[in-house]
C-alpha positions as CSV (number, residue, x, y, z in Angstrom):
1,X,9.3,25.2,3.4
2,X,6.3,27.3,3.6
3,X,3.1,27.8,6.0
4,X,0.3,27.9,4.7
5,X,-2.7,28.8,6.9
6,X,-5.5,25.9,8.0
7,X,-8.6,26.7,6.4
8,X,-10.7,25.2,9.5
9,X,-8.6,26.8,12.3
10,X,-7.0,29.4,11.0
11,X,-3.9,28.0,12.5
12,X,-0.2,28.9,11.0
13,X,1.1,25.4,13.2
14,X,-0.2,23.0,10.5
15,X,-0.8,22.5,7.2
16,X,3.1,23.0,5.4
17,X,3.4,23.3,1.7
18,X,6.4,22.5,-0.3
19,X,8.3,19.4,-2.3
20,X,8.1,17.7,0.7
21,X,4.9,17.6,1.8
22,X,2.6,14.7,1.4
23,X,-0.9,15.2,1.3
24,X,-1.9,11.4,-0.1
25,X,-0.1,8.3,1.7
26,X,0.0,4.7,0.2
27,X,0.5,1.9,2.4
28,X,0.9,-1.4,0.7
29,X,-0.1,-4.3,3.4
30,X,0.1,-8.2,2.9
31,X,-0.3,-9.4,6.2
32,X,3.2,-9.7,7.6
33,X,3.9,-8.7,11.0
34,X,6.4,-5.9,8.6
35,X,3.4,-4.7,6.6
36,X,1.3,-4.2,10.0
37,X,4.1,-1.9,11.4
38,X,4.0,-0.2,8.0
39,X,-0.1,0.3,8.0
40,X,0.7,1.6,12.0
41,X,3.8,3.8,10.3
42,X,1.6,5.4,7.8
43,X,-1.5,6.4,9.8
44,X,0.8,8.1,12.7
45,X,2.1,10.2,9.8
46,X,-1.5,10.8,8.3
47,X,-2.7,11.7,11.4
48,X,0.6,14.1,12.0
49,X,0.5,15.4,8.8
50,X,-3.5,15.8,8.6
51,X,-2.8,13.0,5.0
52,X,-4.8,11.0,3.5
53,X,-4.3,7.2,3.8
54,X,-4.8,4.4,0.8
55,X,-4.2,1.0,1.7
56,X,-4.0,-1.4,-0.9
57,X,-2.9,-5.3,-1.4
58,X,-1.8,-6.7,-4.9
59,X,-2.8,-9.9,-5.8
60,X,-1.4,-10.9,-9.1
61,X,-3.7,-13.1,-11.4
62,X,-2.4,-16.4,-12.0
63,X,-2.2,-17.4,-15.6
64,X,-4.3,-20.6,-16.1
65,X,-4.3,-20.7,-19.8
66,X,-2.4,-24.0,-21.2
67,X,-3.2,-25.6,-17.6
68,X,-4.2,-28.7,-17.1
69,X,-8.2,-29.8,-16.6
70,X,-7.7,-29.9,-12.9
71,X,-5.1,-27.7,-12.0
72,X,-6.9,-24.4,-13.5
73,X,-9.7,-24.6,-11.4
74,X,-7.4,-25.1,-8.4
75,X,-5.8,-22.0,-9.3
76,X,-8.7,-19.8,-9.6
77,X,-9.8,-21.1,-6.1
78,X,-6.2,-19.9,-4.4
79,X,-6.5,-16.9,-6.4
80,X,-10.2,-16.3,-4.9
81,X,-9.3,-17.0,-1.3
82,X,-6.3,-14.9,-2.0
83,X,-8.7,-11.5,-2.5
84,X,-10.5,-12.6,0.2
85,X,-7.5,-12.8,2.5
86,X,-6.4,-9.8,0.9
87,X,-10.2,-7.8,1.7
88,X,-9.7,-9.1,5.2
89,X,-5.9,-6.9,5.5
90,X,-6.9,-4.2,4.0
91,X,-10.3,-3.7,6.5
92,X,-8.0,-4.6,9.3
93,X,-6.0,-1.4,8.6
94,X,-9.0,0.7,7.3
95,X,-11.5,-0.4,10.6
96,X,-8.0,1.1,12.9
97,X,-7.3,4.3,10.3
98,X,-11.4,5.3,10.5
99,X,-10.9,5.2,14.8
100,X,-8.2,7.5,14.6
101,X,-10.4,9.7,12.5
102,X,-8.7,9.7,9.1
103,X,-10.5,9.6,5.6
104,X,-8.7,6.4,4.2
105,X,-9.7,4.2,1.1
106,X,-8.8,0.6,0.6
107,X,-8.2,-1.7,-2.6
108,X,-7.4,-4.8,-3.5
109,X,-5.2,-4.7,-7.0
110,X,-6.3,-7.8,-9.2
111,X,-3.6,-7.6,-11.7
112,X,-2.4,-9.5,-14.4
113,X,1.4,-8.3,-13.4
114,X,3.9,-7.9,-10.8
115,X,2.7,-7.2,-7.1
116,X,6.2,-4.3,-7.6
117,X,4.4,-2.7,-10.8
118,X,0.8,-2.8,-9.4
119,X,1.8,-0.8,-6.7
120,X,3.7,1.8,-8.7
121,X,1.0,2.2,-11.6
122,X,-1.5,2.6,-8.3
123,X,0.4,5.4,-6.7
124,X,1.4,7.0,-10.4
125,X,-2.2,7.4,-11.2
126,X,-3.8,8.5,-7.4
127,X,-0.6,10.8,-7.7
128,X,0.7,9.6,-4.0
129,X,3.1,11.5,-2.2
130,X,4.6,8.8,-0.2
131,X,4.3,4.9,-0.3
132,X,5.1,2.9,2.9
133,X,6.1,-0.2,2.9
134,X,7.4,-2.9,5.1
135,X,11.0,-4.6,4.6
136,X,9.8,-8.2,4.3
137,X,6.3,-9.5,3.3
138,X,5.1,-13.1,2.7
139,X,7.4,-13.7,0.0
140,X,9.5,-16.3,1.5
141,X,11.9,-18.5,-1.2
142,X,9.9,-16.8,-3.9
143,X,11.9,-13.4,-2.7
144,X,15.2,-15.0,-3.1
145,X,14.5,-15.8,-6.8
146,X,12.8,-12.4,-7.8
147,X,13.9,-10.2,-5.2
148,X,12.3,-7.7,-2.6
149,X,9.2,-5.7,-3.2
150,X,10.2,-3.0,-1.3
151,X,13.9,-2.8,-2.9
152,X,12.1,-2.5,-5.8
153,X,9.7,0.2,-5.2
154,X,12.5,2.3,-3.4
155,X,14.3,1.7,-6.8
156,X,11.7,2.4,-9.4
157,X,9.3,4.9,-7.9
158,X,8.7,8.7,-8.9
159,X,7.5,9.7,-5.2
160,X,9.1,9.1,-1.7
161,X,9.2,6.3,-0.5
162,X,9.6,5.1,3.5
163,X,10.5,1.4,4.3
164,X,9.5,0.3,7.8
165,X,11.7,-2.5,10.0
């Protein structure tokens, strides 16, 4: 691994290049205690590394065609609070990211998919070195049926991937 020279200092100590540098770091947050100590994870590395920081939160559209009368309106209101709750995390980990001084952006993924290929599309197309993740989210029984986010990102992404305990 090279050293490449800071523009700003002129400092050697820095800025590395090589495969294994990551300039852009994804942190995908739900709310769980895990996904706090993954946001926490990824801005100690951003602010190591001099990174930048996206925090995002996918909230998969429910499918309300064929419902009933009175049950897709119900569903469109959970899935509204959901984005809310989901704008609330994210601003949680951007407010704390901005004190520390790094430039970080924040999303929240509406889509019509899996929370697992949301993310991955997301850091494919920002062309993210490195998503963090935590080991367990919200999920509860539904994890036991479709199995673990972040099992599945390790599994199926095209950049590094770190999974915070």
């Amino acid at each position: 691994m090279k050293k490449a020279k800071d523009p700003e200092t002129g400092s050697n100590e820095t800025h590395e290049t090589g495969p294994n540098r990551f300039n852009r770091i994804l942190v995908a947050v739900d709310g769980s205690e895990n996904s706090i100590r993954a946001a926490r994870a990824a801005m100690t590395l951003c602010e190591r590394l001099g990174a930048d920081l996206s925090v995002i939160q996918a909230i998969p559209k429910p499918e309300t065609r064929g419902m009933s009368v009175r049950l897709g309106p119900l569903l469109k209101d959970y899935y509204a609070a959901s984005v809310r709750e989901a704008e609330k995390n994210i601003q949680r980990v951007v407010t704390s990211a901005q004190k520390h001084g790094l430039k970080v952006t924040g999303k929240v993924l509406d889509y019509p998919s899996t929370t697992v290929e949301a993310i991955l599309d997301y850091a494919a197309g920002t062309g993210v070195d490195l998503i963090v993740v935590g080991t367990r989210g919200l999920g509860g029984f539904t994890k036991l049926i479709m199995g673990s986010v972040s099992t599945a990102i390790v599994n199926h992404a095209s950049c590094s991937v770190l999974v915070v305990r």
